[in-house]
MARRO-572445 format. One line per field, with one value per atom (N, C-alpha, C, O): residue in one letter; x, y, z; residue number from 0; atom name. Coordinates in steps of 0.001 Angstrom, whole numbers, plus 500000, padded with zeros to 6 digits. Example, Ala and Ser with C-alpha at 12.3 -4.5 7.8 and 13.67 -1.06 7.14 Angstrom:
MARRO-572445
gumi <- [A,A,A,A,S,S,S,S];
xx <- [513190,512300,513200,514236,512850,513670,512900,513409];
yy <- [494310,495500,496700,496681,497750,498940,500030,501138];
zz <- [507800,507800,507800,508465,507080,507140,507870,508039];
tikol <- [0,0,0,0,1,1,1,1];
marza <- [N,CA,C,O,N,CA,C,O];
***
This chain:
MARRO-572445
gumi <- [X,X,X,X,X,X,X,X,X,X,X,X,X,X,X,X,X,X,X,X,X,X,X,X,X,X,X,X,X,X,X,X,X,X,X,X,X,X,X,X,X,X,X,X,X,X,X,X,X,X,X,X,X,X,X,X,X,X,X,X,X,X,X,X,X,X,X,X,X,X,X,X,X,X,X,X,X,X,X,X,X,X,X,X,X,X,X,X,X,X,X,X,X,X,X,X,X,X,X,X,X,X,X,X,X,X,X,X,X,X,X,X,X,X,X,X,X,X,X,X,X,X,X,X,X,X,X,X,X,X,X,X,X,X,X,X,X,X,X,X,X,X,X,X,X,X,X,X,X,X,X,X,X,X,X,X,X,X,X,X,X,X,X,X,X,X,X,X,X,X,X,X,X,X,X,X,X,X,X,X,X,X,X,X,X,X,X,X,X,X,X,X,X,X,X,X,X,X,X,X,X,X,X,X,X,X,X,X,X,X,X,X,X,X,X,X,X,X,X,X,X,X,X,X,X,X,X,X,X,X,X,X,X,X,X,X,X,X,X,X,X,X,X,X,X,X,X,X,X,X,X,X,X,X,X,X,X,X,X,X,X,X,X,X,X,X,X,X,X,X,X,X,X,X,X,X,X,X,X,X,X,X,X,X,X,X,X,X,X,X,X,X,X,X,X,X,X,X,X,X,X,X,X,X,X,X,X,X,X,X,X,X,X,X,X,X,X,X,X,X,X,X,X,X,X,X,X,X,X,X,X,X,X,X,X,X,X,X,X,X,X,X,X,X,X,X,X,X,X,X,X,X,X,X,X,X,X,X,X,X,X,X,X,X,X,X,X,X,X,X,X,X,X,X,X,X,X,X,X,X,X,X,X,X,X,X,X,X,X,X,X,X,X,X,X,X,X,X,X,X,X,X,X,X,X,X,X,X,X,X,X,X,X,X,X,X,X,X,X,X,X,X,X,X,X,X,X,X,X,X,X,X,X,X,X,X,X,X,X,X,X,X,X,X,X,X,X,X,X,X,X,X,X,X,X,X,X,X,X,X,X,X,X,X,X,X,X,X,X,X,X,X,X,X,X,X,X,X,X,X,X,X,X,X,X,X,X,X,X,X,X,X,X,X,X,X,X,X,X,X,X,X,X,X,X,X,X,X,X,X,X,X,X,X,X,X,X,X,X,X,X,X,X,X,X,X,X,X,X,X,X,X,X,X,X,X,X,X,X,X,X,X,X,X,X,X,X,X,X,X,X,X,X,X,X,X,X,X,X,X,X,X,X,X,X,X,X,X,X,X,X,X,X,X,X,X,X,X,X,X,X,X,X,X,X,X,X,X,X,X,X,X,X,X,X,X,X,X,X,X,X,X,X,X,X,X,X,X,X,X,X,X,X,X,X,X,X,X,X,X,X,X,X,X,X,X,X,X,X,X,X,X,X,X,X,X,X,X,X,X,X,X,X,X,X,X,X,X,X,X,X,X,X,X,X,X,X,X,X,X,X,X,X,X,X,X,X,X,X,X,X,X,X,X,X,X,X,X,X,X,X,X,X,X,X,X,X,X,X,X,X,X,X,X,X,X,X,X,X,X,X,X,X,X,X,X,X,X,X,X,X,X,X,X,X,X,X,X,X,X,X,X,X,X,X,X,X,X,X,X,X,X,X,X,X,X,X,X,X,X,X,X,X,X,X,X,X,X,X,X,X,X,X,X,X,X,X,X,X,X,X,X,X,X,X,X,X,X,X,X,X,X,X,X,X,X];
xx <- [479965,479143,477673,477336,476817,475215,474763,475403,473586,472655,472301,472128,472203,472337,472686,472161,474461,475425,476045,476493,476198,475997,475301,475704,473688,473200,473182,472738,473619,473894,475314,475480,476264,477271,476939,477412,476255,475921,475460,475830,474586,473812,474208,473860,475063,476281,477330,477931,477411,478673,478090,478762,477078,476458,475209,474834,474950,473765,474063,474270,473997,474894,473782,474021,472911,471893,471411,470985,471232,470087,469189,468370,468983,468176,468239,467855,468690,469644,469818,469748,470179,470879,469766,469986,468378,467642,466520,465537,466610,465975,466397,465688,468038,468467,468028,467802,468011,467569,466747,467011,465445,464110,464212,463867,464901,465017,465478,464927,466672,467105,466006,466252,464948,464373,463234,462990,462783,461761,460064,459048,460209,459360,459170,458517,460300,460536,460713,461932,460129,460481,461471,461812,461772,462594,463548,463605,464335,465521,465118,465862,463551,462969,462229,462477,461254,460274,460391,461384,459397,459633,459462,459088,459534,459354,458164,457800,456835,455926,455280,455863,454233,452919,453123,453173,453192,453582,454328,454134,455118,455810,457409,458084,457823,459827,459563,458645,460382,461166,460185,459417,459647,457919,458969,458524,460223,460441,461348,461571,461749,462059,462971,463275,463637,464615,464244,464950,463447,462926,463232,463766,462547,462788,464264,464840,464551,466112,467169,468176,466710,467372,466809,467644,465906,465484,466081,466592,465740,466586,468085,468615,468515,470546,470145,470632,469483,469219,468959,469971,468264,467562,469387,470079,469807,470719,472065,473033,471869,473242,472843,473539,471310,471209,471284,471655,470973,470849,472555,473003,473116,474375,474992,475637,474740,475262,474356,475148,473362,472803,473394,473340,473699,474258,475068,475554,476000,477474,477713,478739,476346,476376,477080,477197,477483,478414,477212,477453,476210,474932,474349,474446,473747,473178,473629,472673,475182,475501,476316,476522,477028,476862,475733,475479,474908,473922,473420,473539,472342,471294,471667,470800,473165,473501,472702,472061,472883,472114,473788,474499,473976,474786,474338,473785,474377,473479,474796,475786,474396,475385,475035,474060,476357,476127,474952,474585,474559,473715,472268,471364,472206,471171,470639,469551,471733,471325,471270,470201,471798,471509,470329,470054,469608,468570,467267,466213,467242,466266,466542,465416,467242,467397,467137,466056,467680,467617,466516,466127,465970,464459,463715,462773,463705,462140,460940,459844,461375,459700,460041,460345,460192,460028,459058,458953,457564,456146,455646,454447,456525,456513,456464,455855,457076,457712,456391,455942,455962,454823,454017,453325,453842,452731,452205,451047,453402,453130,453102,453915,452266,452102,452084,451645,452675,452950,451448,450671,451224,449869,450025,451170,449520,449133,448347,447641,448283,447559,447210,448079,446115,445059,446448,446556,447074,447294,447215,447311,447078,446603,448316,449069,448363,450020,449598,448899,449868,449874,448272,447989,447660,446180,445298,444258,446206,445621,445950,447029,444763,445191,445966,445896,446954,447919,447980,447500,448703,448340,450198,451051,450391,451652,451830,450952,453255,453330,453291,453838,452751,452379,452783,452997,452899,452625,451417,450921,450651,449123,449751,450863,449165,449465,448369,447269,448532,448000,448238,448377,448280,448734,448050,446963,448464,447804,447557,446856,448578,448509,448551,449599,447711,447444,446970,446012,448611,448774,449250,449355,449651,449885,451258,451891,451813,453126,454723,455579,454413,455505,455206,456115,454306,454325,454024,454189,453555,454197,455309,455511,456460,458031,457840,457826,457703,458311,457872,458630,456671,455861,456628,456928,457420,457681,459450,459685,460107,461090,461694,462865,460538,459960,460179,460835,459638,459755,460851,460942,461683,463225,464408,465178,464152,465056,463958,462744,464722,464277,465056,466232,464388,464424,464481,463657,465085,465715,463902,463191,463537,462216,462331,461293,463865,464159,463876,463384,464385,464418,463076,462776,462502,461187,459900,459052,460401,459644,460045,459201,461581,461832,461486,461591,461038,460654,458946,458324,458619,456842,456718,455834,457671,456858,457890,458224,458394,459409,458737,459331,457421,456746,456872,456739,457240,457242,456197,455252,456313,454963,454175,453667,454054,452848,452056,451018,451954,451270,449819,449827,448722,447375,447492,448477,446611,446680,446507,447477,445755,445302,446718,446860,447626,448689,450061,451078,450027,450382,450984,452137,449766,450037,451271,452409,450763,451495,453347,454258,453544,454625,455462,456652,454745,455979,456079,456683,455453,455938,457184,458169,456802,457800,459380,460265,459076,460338,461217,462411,460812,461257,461909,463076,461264,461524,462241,462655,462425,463118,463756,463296,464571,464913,465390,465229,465842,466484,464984,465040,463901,462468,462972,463802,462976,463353,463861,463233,465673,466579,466315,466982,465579,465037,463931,464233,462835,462336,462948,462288,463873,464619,465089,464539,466250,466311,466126,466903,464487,463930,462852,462353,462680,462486,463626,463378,464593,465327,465847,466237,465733,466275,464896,465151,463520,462787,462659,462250,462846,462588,463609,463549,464771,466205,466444,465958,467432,467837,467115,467481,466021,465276,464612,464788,463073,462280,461656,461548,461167,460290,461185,461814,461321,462406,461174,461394];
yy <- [824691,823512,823900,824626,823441,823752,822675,821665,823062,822211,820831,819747,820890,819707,818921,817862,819483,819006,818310,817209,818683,818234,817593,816928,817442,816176,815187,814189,815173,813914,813140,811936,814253,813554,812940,811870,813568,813027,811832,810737,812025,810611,809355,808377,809429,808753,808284,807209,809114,808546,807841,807543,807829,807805,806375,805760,806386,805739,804486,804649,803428,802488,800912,799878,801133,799877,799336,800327,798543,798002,798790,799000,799358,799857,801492,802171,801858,803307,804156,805375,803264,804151,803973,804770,803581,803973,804693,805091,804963,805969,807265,808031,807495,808438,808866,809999,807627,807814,808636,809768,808262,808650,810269,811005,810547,811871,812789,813809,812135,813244,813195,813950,812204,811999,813505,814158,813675,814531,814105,814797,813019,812676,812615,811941,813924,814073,815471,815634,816631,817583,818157,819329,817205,817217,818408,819254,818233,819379,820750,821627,821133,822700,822581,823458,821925,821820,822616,822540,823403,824243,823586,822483,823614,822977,822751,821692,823987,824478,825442,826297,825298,826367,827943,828764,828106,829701,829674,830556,828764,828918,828978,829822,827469,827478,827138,826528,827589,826912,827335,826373,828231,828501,829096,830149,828546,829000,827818,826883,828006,827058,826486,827129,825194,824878,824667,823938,824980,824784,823848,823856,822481,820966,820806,820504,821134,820646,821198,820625,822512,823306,822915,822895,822663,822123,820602,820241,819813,818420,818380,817497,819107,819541,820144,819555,821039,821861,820721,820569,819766,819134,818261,818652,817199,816568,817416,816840,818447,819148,819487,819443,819826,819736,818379,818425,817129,815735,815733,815775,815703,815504,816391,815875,817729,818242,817743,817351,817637,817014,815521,815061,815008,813316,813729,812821,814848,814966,815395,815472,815636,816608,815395,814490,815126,814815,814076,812869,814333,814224,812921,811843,813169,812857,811551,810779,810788,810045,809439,808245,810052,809447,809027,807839,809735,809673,809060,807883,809404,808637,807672,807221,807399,806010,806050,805123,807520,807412,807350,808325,806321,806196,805783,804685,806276,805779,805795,806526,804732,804686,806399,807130,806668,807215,806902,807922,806246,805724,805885,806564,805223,805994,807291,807680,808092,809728,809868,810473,809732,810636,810025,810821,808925,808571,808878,808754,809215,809491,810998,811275,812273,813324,813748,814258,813628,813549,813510,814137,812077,811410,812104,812574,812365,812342,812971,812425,814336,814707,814649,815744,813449,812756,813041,813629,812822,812915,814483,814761,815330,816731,816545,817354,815553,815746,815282,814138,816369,816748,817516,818149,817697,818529,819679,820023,820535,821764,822441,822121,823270,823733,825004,825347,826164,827786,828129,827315,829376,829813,831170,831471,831959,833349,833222,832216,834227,835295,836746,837581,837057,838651,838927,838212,839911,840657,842428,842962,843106,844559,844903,844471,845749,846494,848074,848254,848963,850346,850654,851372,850039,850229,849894,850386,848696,848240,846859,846560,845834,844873,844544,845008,843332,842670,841279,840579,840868,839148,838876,839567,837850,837656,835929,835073,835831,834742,833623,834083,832033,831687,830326,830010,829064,827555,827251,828106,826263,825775,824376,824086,823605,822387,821350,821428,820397,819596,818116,817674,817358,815834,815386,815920,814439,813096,811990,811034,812391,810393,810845,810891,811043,811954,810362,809868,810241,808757,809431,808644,811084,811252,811820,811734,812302,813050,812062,811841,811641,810933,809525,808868,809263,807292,807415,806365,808598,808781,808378,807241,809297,809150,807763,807073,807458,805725,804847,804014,805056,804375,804506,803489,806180,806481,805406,804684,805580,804998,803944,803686,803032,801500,801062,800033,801812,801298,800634,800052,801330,801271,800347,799439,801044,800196,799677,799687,799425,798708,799984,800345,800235,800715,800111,799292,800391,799630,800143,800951,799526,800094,800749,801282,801339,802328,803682,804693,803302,804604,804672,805804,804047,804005,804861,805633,803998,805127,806399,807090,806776,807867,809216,810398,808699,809390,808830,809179,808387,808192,809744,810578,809860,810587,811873,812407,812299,813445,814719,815665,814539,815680,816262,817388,814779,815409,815721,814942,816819,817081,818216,819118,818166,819103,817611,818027,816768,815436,815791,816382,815154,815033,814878,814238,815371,815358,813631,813118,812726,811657,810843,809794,811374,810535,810728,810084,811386,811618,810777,810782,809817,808217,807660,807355,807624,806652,807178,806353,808631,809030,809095,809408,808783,808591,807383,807017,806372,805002,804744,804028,805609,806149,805985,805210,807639,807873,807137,807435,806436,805549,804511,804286,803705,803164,803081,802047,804685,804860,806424,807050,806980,807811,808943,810163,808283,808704,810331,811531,809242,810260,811244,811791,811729,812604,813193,814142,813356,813785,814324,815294,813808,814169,815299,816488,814965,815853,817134,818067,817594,818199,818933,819938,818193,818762,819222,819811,818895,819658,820965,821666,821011,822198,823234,824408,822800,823891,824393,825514,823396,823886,824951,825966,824736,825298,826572,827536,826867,828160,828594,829788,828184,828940,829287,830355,828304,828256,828972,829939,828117,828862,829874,830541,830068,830852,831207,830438,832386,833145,834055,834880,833967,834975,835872,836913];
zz <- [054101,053860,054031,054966,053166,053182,054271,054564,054798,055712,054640,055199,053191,052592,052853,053196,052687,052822,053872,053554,055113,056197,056659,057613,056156,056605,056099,056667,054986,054150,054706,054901,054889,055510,056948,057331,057543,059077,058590,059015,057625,057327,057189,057852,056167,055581,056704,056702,057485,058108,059987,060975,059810,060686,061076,062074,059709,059867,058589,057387,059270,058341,058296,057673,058931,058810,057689,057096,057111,055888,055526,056421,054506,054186,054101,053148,055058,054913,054088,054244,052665,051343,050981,050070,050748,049713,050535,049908,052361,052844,052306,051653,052758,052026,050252,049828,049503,048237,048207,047799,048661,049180,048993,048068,050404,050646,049417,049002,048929,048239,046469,045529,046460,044903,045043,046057,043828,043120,044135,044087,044824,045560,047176,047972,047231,048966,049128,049079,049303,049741,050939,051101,051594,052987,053143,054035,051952,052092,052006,052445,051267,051040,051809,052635,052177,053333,054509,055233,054745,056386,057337,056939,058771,060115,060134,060644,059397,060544,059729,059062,059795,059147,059323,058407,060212,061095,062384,063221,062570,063983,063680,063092,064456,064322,062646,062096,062276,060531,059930,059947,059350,058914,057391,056935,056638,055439,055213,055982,054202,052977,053752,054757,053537,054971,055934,056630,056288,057744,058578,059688,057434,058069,058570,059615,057390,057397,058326,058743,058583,059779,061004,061908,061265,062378,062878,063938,061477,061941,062277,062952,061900,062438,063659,064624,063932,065362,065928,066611,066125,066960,067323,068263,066448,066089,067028,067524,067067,067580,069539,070553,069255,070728,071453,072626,070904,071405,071566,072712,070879,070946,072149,073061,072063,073418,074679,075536,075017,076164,076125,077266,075617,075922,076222,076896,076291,076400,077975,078651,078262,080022,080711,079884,081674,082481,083351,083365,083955,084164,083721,084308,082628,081743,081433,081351,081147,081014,082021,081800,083422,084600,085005,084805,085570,086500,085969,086312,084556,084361,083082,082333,082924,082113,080824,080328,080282,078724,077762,077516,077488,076319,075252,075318,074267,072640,071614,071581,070839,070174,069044,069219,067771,067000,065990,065407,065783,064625,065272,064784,066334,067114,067216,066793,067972,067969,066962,066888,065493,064548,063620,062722,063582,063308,064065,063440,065182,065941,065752,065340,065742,065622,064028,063733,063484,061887,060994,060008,062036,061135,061909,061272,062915,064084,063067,062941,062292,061732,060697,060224,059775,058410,058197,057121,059119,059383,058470,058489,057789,057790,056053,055353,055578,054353,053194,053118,052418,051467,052097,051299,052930,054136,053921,054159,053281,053476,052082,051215,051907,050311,050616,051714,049475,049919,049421,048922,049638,049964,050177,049842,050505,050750,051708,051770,052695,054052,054088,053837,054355,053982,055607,056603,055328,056798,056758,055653,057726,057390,057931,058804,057035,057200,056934,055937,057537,057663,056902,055943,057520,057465,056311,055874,055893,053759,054180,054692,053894,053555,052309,051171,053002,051731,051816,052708,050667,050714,050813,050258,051557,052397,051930,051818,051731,051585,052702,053704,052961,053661,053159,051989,054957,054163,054498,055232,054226,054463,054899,054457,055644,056164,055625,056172,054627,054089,053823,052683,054939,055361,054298,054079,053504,052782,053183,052850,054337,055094,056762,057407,057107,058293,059801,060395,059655,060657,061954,062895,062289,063422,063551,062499,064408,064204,064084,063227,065684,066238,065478,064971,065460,064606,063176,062555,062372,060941,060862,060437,061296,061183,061070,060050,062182,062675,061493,060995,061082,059780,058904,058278,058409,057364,057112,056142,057946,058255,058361,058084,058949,059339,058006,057843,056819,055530,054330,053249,055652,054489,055546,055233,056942,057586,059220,059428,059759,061196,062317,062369,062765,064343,065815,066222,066244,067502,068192,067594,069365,069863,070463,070853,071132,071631,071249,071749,070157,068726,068041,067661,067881,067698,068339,067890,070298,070250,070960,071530,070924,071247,070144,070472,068723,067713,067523,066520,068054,068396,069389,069191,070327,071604,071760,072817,070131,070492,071167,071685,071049,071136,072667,073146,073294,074651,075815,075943,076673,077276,076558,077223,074980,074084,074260,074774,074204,073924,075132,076212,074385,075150,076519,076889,077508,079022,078801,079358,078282,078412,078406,079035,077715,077572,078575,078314,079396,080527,081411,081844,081697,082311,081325,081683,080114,079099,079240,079306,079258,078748,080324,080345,081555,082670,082901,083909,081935,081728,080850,081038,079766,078891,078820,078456,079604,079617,080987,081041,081804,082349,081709,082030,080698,079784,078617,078093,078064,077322,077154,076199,077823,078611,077194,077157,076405,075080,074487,074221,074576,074384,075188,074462,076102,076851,076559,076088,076478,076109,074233,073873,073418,072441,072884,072775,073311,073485,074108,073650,074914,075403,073916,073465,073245,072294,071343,070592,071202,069968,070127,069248,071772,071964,072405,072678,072433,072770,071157,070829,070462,068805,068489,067841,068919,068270,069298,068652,070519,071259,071225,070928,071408,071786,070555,070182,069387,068811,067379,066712,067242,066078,065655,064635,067280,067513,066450,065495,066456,065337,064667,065329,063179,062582,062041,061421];
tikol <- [0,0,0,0,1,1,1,1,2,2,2,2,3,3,3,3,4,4,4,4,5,5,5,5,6,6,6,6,7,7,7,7,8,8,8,8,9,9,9,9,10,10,10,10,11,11,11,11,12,12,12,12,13,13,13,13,14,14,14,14,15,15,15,15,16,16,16,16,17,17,17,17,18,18,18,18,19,19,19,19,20,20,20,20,21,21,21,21,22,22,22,22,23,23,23,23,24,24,24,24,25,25,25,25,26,26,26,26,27,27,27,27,28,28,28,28,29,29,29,29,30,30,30,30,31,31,31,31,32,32,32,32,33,33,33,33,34,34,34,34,35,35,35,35,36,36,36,36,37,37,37,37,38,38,38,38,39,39,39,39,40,40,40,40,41,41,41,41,42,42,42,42,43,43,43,43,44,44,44,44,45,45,45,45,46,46,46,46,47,47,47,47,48,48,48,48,49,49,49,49,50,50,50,50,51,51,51,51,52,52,52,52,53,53,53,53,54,54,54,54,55,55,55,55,56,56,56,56,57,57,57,57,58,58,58,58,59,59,59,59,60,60,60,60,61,61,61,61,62,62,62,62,63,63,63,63,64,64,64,64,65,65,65,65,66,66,66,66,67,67,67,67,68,68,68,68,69,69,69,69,70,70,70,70,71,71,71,71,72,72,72,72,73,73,73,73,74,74,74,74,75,75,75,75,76,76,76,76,77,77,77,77,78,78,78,78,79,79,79,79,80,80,80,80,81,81,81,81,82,82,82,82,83,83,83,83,84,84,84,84,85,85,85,85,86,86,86,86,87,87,87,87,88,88,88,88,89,89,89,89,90,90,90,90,91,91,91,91,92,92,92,92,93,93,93,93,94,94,94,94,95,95,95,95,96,96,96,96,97,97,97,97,98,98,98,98,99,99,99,99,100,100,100,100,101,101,101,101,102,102,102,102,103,103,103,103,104,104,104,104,105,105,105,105,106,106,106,106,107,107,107,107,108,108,108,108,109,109,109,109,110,110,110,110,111,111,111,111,112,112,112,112,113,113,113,113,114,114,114,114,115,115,115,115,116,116,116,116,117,117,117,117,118,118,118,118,119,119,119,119,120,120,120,120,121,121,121,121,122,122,122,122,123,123,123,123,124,124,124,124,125,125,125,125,126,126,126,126,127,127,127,127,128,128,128,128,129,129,129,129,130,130,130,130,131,131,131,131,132,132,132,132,133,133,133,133,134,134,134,134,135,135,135,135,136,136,136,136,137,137,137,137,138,138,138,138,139,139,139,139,140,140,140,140,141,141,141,141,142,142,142,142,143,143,143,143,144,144,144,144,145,145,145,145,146,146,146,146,147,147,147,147,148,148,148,148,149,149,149,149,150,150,150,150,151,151,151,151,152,152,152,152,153,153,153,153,154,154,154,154,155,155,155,155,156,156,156,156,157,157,157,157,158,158,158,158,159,159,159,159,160,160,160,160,161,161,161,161,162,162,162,162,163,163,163,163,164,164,164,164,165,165,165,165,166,166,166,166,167,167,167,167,168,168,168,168,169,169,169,169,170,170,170,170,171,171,171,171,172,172,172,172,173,173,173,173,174,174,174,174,175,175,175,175,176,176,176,176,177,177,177,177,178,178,178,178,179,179,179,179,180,180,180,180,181,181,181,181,182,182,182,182,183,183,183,183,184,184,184,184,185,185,185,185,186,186,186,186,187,187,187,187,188,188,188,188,189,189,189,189,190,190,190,190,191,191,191,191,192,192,192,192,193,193,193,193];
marza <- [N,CA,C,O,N,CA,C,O,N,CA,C,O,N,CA,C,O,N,CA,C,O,N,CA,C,O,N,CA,C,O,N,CA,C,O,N,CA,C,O,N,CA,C,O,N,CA,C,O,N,CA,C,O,N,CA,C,O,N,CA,C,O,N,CA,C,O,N,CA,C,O,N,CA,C,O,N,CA,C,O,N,CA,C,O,N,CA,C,O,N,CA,C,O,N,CA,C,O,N,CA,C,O,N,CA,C,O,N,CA,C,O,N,CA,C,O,N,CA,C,O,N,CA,C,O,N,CA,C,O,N,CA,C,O,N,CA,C,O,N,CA,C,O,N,CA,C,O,N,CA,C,O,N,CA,C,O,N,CA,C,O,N,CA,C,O,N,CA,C,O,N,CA,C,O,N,CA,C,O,N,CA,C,O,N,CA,C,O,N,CA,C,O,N,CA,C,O,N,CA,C,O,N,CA,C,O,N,CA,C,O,N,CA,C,O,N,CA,C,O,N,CA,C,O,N,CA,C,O,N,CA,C,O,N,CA,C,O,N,CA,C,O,N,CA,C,O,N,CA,C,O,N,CA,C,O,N,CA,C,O,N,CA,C,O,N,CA,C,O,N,CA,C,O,N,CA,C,O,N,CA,C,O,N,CA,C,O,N,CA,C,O,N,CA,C,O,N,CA,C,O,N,CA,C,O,N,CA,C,O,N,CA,C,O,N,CA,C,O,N,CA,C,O,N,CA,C,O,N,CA,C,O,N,CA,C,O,N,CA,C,O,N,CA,C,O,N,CA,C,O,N,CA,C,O,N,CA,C,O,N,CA,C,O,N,CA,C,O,N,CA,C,O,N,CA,C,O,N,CA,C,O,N,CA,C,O,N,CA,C,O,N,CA,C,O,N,CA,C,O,N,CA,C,O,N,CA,C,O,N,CA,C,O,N,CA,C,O,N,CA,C,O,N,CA,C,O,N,CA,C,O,N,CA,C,O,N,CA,C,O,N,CA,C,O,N,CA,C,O,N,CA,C,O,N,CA,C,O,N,CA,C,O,N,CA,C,O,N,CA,C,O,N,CA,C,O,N,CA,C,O,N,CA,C,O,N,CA,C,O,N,CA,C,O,N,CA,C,O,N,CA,C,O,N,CA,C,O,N,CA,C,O,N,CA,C,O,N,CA,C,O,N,CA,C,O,N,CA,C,O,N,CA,C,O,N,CA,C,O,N,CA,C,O,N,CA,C,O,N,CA,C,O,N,CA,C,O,N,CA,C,O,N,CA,C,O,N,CA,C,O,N,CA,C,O,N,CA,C,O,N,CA,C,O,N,CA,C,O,N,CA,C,O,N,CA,C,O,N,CA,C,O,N,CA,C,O,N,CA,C,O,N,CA,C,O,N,CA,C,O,N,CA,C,O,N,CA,C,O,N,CA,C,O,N,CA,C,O,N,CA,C,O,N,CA,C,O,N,CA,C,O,N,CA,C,O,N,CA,C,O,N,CA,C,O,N,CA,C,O,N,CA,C,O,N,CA,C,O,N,CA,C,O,N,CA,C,O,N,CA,C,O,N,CA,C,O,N,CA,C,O,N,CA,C,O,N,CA,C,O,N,CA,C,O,N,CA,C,O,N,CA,C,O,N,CA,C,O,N,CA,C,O,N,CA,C,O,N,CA,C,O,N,CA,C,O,N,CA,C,O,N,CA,C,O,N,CA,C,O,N,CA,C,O,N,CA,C,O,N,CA,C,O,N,CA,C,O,N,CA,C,O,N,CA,C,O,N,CA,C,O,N,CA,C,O,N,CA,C,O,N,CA,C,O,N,CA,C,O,N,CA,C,O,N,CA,C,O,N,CA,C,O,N,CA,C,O,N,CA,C,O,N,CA,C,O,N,CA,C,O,N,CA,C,O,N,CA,C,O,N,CA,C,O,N,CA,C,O,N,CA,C,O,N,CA,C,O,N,CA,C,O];
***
């Protein structure tokens, strides 16, 4: 099965709200790069796929951290299915047109050469975590849970200023957390630098 493939089925079998099938539409039209799209300029997912490998990475780590014994004793995170895989899945929608291929001068055995590259070029440059939510917002409704657990996937990369804001947060919405959790471990562990 392709990473396509599989996320469409996750999608599908997963995510069943109003509006849903013509997010999905979305994704799969001539007007969504999502499925070729990389993660990332030069870092995790920095090639074709990227996005898309990253959004299953992320999706597979959320799913095993809800599953810790921990995690859903102790700290009473139960989410439904439709949940995790909308907040995992969607979180960097925010990504999709962004990135355009390009070339980079790099010196290799003492000669410069020109290297293939993405350039990062937002059109609608609303922000990482509340793009998604914007982008998403459009087609279906988000629980505010989910909302803003994909506002603040970023985690602790987020501004020192927001600091205050995010141990209100994740008090509040614990799911951010456990997302954030899993989308760095998809991008250091799992993905890293190829």
């Amino acid at each position: 099965m392709t990473n396509k493939e599989r996320f469409i089925e996750l999608y599908k079998t997963n995510i069943k709200r109003p509006g849903s099938e013509k997010l999905l539409e979305y994704l799969l039209s001539p007007h969504s790069d999502f499925f070729e799209a990389p993660a990332s300029a030069r870092f995790h997912g920095s090639y074709d796929g990227g996005l898309l490998e990253h959004s299953l990475n992320v999706y597979d780590c959320l799913k095993d951290y809800l599953q810790r014994e921990r995690v859903k004793d102790t700290y009473q995170m139960n989410y439904s299915e439709e949940t995790i895989a909308i907040v995992s899945l969607l979180h960097d929608l925010c990504k999709i047109n962004c990135y355009k291929k390009g070339t980079r001068n790099v010196k290799k055995d003492g000669q410069w050469i020109q290297v293939p590259n993405y350039e990062y070029d937002d059109q609608l440059p609303y922000g990482h975590g509340e793009k998604s939510v914007y982008m998403i917002s459009g087609y279906m409704r988000l629980t505010r849970e989910e909302a803003f657990a994909i506002r603040y996937h970023m985690g602790f990369l987020l501004e020192m200023k927001m600091l205050e804001m995010l141990e209100k947060l994740l008090k509040c919405f614990p799911i951010a957390f456990a997302l954030s959790v899993a989308d760095m471990e998809a991008t250091y562990f799992i993905e890293g630098k190829k």
